[in-house]
mmCIF entry with sequence, helices, sheets and N, C-alpha, C, O atoms, coordinates in Angstrom:
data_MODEL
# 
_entry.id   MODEL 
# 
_entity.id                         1 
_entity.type                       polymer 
_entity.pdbx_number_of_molecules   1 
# 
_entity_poly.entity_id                      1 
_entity_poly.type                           'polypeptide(L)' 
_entity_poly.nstd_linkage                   no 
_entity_poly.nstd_monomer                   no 
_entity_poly.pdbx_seq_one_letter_code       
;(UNK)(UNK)(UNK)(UNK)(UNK)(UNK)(UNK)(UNK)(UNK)(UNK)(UNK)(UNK)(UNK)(UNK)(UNK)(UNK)
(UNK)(UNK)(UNK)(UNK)(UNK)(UNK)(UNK)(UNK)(UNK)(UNK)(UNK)(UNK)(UNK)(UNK)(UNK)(UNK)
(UNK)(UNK)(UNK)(UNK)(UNK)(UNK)(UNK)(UNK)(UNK)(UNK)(UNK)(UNK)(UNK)(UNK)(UNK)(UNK)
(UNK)(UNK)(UNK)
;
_entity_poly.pdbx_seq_one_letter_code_can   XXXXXXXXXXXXXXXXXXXXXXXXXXXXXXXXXXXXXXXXXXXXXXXXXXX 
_entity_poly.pdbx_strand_id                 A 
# 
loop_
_entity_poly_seq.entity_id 
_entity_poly_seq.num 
_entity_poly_seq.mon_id 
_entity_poly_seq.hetero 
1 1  UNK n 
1 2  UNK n 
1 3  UNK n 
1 4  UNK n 
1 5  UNK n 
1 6  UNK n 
1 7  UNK n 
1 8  UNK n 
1 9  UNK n 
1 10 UNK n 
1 11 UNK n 
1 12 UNK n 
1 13 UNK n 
1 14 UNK n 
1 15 UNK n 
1 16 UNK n 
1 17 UNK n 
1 18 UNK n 
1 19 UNK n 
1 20 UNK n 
1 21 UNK n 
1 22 UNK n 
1 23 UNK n 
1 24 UNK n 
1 25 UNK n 
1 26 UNK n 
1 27 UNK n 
1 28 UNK n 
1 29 UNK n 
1 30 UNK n 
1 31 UNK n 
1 32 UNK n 
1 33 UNK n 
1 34 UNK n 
1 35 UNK n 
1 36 UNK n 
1 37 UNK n 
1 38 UNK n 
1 39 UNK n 
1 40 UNK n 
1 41 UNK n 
1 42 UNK n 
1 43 UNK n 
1 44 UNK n 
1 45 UNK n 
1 46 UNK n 
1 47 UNK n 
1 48 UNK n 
1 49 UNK n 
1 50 UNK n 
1 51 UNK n 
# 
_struct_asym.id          A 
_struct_asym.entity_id   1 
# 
loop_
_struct_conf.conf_type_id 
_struct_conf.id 
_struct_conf.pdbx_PDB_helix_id 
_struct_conf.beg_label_comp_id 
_struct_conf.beg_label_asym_id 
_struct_conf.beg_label_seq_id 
_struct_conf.pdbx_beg_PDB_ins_code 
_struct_conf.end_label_comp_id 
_struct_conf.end_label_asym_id 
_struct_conf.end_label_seq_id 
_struct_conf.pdbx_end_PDB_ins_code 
_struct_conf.beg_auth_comp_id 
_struct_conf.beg_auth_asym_id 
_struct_conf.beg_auth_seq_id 
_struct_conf.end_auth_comp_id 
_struct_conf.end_auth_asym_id 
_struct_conf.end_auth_seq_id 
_struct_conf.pdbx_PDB_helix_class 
_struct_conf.details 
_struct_conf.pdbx_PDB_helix_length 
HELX_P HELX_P1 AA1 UNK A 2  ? UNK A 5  ? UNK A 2  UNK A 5  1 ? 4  
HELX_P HELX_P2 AA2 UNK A 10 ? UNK A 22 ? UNK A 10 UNK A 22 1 ? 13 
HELX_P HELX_P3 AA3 UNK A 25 ? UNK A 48 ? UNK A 25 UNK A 48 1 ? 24 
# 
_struct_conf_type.id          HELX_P 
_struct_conf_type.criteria    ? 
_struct_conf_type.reference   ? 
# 
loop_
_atom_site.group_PDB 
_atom_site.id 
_atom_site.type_symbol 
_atom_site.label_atom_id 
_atom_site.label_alt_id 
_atom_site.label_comp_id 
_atom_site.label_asym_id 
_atom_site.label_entity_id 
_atom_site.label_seq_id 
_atom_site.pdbx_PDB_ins_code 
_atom_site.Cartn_x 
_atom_site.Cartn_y 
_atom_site.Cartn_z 
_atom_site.occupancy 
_atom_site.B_iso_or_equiv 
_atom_site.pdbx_formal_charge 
_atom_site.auth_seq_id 
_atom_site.auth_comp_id 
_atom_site.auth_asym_id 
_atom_site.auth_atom_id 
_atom_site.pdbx_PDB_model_num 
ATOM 1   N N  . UNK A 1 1  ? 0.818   -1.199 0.000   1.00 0.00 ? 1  UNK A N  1 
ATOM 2   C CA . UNK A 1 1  ? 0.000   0.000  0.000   1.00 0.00 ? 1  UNK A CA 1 
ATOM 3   C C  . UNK A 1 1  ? 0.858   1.256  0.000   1.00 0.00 ? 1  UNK A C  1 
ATOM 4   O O  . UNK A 1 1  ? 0.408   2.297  -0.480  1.00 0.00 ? 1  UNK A O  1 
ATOM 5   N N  . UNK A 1 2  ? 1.961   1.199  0.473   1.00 0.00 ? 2  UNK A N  1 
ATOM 6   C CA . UNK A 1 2  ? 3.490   2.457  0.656   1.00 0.00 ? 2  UNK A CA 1 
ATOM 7   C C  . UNK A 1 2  ? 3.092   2.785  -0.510  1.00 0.00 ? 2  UNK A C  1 
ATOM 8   O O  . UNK A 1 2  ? 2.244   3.648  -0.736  1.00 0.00 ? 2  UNK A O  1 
ATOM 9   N N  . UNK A 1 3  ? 3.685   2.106  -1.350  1.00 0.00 ? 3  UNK A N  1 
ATOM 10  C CA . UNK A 1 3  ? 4.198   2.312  -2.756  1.00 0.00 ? 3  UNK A CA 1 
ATOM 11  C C  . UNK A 1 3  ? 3.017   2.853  -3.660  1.00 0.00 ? 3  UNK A C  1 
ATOM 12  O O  . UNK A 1 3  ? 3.389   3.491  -4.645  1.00 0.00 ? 3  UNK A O  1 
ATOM 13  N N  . UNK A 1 4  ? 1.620   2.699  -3.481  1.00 0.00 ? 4  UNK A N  1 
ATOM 14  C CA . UNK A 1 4  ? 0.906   2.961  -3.972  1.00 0.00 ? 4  UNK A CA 1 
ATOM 15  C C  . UNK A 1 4  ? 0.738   5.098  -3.801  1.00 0.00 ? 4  UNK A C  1 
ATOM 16  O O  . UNK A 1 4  ? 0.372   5.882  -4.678  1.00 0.00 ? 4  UNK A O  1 
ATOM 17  N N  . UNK A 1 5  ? 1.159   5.397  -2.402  1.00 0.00 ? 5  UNK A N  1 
ATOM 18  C CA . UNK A 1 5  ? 1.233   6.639  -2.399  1.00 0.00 ? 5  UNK A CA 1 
ATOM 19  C C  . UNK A 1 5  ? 2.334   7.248  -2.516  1.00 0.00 ? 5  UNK A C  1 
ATOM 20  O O  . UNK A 1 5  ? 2.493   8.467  -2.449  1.00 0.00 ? 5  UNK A O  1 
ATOM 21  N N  . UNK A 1 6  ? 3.165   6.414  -2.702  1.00 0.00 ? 6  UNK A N  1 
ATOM 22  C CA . UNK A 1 6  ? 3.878   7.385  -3.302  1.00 0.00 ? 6  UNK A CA 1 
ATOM 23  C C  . UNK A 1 6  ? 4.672   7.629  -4.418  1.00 0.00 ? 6  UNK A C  1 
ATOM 24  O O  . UNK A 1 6  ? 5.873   7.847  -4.573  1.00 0.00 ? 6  UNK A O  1 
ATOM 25  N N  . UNK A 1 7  ? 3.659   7.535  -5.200  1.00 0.00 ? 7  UNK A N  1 
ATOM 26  C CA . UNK A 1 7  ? 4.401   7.649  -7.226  1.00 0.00 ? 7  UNK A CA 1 
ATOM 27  C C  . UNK A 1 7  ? 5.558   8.657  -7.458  1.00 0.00 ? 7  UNK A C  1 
ATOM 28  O O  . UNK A 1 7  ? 6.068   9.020  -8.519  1.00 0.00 ? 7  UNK A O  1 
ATOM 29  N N  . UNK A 1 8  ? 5.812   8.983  -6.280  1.00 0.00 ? 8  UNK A N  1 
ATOM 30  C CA . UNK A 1 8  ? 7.245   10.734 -6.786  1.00 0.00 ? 8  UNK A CA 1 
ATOM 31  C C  . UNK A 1 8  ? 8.439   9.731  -7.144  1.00 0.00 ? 8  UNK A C  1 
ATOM 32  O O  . UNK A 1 8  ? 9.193   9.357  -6.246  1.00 0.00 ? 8  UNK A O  1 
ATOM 33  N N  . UNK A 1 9  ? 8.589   9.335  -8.354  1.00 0.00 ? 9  UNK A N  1 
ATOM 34  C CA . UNK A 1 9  ? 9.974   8.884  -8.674  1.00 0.00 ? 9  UNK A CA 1 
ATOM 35  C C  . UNK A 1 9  ? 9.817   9.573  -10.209 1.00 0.00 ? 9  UNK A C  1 
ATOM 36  O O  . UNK A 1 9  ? 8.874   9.842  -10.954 1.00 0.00 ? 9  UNK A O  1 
ATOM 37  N N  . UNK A 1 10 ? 11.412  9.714  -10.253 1.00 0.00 ? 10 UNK A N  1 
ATOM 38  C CA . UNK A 1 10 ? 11.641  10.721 -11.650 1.00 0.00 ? 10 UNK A CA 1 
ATOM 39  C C  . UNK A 1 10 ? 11.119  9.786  -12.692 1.00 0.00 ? 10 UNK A C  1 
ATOM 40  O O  . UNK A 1 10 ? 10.859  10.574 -13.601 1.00 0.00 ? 10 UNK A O  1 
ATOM 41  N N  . UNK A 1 11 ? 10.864  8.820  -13.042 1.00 0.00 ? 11 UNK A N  1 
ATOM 42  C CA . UNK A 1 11 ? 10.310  8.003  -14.112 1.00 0.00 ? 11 UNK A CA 1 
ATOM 43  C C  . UNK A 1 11 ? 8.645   8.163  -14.462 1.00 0.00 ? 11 UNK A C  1 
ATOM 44  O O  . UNK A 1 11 ? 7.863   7.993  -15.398 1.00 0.00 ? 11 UNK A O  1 
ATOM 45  N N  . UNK A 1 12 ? 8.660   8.511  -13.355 1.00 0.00 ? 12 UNK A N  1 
ATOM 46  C CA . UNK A 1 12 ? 6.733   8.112  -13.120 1.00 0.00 ? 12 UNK A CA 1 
ATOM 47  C C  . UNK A 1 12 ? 6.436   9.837  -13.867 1.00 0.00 ? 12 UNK A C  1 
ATOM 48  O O  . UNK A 1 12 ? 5.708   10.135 -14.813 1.00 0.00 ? 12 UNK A O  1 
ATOM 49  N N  . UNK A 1 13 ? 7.168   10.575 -13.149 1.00 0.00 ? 13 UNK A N  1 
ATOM 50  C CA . UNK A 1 13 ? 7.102   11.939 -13.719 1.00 0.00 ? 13 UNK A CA 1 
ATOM 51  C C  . UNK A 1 13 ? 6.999   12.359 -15.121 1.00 0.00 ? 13 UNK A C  1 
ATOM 52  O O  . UNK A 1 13 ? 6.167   13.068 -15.686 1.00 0.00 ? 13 UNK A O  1 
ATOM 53  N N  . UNK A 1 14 ? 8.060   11.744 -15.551 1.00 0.00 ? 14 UNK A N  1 
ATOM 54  C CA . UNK A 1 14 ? 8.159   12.189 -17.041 1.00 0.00 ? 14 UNK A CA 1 
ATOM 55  C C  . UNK A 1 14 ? 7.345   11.099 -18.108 1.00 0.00 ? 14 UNK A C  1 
ATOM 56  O O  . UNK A 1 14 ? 7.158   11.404 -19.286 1.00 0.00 ? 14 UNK A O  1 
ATOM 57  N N  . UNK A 1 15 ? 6.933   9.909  -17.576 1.00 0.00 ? 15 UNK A N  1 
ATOM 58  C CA . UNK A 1 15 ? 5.871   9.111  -18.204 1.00 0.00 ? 15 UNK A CA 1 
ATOM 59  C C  . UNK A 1 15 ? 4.569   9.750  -18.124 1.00 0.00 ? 15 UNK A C  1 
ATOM 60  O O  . UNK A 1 15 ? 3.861   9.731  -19.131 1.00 0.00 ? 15 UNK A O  1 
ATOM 61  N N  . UNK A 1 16 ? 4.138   10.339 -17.015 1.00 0.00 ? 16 UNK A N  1 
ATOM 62  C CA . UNK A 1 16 ? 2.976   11.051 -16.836 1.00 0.00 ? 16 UNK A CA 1 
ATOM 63  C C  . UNK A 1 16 ? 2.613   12.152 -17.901 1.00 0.00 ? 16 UNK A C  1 
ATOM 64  O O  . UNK A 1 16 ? 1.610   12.396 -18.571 1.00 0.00 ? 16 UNK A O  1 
ATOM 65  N N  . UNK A 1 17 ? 3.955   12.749 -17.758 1.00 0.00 ? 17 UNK A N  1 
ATOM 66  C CA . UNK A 1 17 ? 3.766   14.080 -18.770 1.00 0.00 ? 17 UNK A CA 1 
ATOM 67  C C  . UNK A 1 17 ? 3.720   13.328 -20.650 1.00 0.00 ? 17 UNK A C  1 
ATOM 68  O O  . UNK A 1 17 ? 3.299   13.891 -21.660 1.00 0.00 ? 17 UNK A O  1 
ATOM 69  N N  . UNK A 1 18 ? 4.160   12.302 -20.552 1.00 0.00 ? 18 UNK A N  1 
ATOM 70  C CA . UNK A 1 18 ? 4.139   11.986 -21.674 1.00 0.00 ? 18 UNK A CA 1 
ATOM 71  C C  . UNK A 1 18 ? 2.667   11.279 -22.209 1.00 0.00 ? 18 UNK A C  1 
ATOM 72  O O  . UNK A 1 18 ? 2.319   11.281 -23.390 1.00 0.00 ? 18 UNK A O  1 
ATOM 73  N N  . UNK A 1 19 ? 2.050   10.806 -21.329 1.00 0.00 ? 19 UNK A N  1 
ATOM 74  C CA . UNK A 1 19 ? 0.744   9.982  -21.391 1.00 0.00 ? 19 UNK A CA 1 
ATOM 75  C C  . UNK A 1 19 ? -0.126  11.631 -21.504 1.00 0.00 ? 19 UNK A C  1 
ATOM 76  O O  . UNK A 1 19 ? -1.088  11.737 -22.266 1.00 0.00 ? 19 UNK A O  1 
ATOM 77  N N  . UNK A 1 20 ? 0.298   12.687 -20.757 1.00 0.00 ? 20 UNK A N  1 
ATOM 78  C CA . UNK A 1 20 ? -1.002  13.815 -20.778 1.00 0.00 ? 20 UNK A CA 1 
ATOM 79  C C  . UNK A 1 20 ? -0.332  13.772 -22.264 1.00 0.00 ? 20 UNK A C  1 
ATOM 80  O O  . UNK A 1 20 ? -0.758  12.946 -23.071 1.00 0.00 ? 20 UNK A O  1 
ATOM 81  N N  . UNK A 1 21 ? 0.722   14.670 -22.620 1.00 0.00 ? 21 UNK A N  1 
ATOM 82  C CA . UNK A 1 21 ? 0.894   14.718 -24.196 1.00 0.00 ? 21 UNK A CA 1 
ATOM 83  C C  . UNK A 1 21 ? -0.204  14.015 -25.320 1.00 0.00 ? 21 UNK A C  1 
ATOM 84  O O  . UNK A 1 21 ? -1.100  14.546 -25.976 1.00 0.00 ? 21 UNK A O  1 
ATOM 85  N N  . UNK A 1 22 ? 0.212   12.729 -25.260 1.00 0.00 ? 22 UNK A N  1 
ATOM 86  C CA . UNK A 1 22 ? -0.346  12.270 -25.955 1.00 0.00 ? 22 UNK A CA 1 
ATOM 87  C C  . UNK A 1 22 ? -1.760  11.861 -25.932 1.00 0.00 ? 22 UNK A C  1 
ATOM 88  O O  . UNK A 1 22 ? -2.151  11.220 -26.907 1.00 0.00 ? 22 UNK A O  1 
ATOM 89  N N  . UNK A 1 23 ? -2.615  12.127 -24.962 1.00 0.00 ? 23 UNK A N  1 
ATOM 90  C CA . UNK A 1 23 ? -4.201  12.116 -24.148 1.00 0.00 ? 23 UNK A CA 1 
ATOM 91  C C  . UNK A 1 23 ? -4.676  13.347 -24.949 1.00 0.00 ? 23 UNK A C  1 
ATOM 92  O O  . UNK A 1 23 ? -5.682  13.201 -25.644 1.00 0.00 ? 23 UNK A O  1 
ATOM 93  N N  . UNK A 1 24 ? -3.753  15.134 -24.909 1.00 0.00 ? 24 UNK A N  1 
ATOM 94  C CA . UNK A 1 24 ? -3.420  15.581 -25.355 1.00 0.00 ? 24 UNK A CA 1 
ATOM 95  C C  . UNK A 1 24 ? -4.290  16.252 -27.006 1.00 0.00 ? 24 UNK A C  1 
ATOM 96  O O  . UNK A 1 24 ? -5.320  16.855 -27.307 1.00 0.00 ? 24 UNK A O  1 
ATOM 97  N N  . UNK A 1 25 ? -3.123  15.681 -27.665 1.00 0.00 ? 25 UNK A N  1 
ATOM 98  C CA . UNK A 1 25 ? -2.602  15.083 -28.722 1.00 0.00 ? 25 UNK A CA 1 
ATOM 99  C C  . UNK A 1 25 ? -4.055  14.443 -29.622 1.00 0.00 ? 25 UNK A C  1 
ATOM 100 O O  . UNK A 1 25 ? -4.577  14.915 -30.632 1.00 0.00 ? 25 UNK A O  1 
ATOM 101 N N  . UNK A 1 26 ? -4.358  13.488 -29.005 1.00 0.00 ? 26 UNK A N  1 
ATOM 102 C CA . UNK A 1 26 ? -5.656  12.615 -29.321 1.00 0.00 ? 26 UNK A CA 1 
ATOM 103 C C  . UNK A 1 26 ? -7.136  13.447 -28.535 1.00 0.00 ? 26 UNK A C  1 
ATOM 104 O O  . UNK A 1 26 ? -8.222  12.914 -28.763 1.00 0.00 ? 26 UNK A O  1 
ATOM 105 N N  . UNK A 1 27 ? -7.123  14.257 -27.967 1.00 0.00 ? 27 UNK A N  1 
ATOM 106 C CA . UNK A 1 27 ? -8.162  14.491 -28.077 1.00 0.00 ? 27 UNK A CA 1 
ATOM 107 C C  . UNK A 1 27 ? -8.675  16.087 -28.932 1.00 0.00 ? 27 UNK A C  1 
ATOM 108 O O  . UNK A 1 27 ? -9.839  16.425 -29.149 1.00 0.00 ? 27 UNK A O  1 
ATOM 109 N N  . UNK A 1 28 ? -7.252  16.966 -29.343 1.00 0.00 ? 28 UNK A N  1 
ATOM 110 C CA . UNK A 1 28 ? -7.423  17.685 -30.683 1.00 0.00 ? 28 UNK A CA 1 
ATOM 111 C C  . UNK A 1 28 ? -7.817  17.438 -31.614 1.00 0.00 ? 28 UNK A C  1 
ATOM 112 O O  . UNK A 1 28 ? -8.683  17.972 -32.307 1.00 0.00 ? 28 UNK A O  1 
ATOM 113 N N  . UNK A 1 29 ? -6.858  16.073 -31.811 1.00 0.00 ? 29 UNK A N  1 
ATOM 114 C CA . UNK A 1 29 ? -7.154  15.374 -33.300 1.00 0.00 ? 29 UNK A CA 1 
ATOM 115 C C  . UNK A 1 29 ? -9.005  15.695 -33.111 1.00 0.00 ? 29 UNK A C  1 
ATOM 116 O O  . UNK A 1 29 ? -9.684  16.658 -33.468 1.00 0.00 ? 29 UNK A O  1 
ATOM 117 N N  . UNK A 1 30 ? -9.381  14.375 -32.376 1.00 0.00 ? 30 UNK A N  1 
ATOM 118 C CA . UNK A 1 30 ? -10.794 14.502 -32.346 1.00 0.00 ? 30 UNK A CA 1 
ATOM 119 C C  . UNK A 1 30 ? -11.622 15.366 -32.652 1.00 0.00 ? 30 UNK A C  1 
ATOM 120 O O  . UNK A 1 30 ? -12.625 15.203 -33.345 1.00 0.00 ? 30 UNK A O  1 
ATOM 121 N N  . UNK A 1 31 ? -11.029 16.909 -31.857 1.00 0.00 ? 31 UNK A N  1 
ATOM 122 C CA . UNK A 1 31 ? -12.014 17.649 -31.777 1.00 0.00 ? 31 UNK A CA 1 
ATOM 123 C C  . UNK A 1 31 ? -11.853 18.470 -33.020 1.00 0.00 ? 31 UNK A C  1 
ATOM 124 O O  . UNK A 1 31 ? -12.580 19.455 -33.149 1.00 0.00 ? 31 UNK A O  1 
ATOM 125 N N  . UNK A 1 32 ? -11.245 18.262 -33.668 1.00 0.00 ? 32 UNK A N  1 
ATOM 126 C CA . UNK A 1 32 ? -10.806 19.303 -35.008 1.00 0.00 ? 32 UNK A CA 1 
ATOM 127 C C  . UNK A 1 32 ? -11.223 17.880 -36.714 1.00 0.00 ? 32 UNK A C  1 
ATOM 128 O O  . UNK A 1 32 ? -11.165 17.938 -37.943 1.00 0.00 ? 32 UNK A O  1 
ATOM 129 N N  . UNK A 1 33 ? -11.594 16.861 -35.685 1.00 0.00 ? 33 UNK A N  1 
ATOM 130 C CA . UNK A 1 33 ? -12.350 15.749 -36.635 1.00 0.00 ? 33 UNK A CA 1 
ATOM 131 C C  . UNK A 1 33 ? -13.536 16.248 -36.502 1.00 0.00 ? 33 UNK A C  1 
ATOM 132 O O  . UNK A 1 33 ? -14.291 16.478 -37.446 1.00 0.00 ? 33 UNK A O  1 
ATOM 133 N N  . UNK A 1 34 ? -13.744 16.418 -35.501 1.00 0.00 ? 34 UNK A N  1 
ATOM 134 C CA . UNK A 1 34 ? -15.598 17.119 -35.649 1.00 0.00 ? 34 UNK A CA 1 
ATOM 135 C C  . UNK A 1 34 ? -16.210 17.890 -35.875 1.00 0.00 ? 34 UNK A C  1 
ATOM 136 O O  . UNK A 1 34 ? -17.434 17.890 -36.005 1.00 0.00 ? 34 UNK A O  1 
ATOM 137 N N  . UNK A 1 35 ? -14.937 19.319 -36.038 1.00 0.00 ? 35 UNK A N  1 
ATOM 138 C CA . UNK A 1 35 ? -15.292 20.175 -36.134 1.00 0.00 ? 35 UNK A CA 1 
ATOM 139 C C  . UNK A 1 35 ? -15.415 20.489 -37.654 1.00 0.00 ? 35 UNK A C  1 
ATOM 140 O O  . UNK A 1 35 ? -15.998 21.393 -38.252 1.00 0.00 ? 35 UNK A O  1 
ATOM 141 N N  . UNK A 1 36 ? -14.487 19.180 -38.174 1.00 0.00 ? 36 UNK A N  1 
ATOM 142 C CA . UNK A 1 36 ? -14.704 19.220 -39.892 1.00 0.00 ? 36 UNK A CA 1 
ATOM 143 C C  . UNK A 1 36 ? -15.994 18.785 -39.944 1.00 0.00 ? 36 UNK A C  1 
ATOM 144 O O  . UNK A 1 36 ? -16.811 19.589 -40.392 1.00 0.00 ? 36 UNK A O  1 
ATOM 145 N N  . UNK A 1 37 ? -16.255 18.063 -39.710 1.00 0.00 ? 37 UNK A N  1 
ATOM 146 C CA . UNK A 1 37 ? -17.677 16.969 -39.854 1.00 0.00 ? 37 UNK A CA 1 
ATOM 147 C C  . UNK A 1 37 ? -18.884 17.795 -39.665 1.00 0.00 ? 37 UNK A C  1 
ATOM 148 O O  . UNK A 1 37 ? -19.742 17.953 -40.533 1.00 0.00 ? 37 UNK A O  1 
ATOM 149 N N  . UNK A 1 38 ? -18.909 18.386 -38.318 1.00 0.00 ? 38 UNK A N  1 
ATOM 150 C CA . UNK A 1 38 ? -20.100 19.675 -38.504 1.00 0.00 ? 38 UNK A CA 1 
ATOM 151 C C  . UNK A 1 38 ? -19.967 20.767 -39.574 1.00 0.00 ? 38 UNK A C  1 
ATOM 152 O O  . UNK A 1 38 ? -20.914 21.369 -40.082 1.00 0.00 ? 38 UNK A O  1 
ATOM 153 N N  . UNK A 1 39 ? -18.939 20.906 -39.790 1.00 0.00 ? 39 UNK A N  1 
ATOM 154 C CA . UNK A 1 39 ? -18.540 22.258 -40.761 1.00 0.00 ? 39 UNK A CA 1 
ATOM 155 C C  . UNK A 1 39 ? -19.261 21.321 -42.550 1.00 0.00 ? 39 UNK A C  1 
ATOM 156 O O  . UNK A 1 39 ? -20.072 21.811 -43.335 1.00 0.00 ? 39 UNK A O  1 
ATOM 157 N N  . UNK A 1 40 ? -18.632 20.059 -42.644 1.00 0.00 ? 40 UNK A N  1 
ATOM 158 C CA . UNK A 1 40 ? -19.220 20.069 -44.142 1.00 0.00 ? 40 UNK A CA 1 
ATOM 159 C C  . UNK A 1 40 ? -20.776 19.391 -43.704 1.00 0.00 ? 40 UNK A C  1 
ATOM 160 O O  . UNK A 1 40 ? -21.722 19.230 -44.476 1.00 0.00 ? 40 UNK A O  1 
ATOM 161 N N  . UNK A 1 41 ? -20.739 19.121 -42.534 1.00 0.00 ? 41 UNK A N  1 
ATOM 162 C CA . UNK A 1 41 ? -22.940 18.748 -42.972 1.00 0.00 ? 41 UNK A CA 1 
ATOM 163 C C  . UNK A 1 41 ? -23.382 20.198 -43.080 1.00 0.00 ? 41 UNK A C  1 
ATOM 164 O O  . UNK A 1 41 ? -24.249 20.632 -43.838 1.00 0.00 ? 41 UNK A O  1 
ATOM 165 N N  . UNK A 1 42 ? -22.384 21.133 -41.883 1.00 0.00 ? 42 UNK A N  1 
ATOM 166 C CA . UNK A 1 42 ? -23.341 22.658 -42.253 1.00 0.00 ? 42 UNK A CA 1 
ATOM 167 C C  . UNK A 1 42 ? -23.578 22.970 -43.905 1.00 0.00 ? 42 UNK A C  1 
ATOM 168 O O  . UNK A 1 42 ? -24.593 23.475 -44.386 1.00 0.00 ? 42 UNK A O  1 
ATOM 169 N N  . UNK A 1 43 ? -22.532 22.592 -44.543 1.00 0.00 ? 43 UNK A N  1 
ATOM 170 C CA . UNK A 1 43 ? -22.289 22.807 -45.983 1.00 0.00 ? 43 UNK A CA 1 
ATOM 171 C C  . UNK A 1 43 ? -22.801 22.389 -46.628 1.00 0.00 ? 43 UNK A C  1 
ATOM 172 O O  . UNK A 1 43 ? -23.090 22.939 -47.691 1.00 0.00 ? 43 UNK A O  1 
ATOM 173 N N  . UNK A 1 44 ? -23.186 21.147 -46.290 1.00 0.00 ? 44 UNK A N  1 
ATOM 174 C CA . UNK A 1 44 ? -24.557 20.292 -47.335 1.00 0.00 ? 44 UNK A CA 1 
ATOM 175 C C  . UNK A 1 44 ? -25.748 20.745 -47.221 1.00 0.00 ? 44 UNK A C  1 
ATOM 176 O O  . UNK A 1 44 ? -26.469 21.001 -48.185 1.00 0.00 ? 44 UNK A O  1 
ATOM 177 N N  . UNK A 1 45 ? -26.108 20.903 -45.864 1.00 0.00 ? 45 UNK A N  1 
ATOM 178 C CA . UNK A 1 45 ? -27.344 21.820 -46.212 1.00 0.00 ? 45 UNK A CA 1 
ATOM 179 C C  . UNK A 1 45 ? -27.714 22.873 -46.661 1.00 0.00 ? 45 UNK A C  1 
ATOM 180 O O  . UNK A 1 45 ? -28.610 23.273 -47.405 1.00 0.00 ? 45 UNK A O  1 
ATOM 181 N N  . UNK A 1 46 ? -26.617 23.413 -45.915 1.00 0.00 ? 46 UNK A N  1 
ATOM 182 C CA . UNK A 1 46 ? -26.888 24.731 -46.856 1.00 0.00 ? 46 UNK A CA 1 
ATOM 183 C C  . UNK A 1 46 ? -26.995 24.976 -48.403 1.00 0.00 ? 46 UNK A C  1 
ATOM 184 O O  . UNK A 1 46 ? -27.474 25.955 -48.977 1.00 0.00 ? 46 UNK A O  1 
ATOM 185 N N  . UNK A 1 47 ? -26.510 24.006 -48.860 1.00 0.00 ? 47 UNK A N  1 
ATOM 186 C CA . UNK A 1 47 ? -25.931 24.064 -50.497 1.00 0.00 ? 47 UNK A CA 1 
ATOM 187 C C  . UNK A 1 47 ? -27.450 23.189 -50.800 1.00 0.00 ? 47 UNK A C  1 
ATOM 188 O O  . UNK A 1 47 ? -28.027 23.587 -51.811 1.00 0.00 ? 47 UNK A O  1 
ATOM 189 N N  . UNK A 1 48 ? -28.070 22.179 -50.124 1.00 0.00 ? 48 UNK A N  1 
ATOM 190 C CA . UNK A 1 48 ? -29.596 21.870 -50.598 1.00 0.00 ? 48 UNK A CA 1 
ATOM 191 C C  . UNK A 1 48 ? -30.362 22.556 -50.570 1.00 0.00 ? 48 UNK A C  1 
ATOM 192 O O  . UNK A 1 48 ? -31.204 22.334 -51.440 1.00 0.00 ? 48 UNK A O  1 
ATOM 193 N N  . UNK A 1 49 ? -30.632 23.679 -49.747 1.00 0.00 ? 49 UNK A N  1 
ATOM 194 C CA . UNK A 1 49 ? -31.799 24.584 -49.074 1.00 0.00 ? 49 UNK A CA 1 
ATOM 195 C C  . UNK A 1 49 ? -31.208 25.577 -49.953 1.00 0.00 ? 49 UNK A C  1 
ATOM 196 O O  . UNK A 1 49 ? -32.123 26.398 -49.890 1.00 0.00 ? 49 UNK A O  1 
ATOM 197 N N  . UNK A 1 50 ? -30.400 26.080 -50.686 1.00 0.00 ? 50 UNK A N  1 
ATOM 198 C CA . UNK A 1 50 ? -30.083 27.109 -51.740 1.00 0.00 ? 50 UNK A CA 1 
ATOM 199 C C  . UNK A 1 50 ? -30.318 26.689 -53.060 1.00 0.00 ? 50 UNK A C  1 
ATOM 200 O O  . UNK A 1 50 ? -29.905 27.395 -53.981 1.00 0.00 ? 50 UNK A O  1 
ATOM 201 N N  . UNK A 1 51 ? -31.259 25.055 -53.416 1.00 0.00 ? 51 UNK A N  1 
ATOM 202 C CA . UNK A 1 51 ? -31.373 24.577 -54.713 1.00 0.00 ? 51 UNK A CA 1 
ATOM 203 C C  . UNK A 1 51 ? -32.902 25.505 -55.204 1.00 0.00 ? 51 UNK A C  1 
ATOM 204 O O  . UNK A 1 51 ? -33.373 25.366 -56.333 1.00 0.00 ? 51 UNK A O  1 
# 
């Protein structure tokens, strides 16, 4: 149970920062995937409702 509180070792540190990075990383991607995805349905409709 020690060991469980106390993660302060220089390894754990710089793995951490590397897991947020890339948590990061992947959840831009995502949000800039969706933000395409809403952007061209906005575009389809609009481009039907202007026929």
């Amino acid at each position: 149970m020690a060991e469980k509180k106390s993660p302060k070792n220089d390894g754990s540190a710089a793995s951490r920062e590397d897991r947020l990075k890339a948590a990061l990383k992947a959840n831009m991607a995502r949000r800039k995937a969706q933000a395409k995805a809403r952007a061209d349905k906005q575009d389809q409709e609009t481009g039907k409702s202007g026929e």
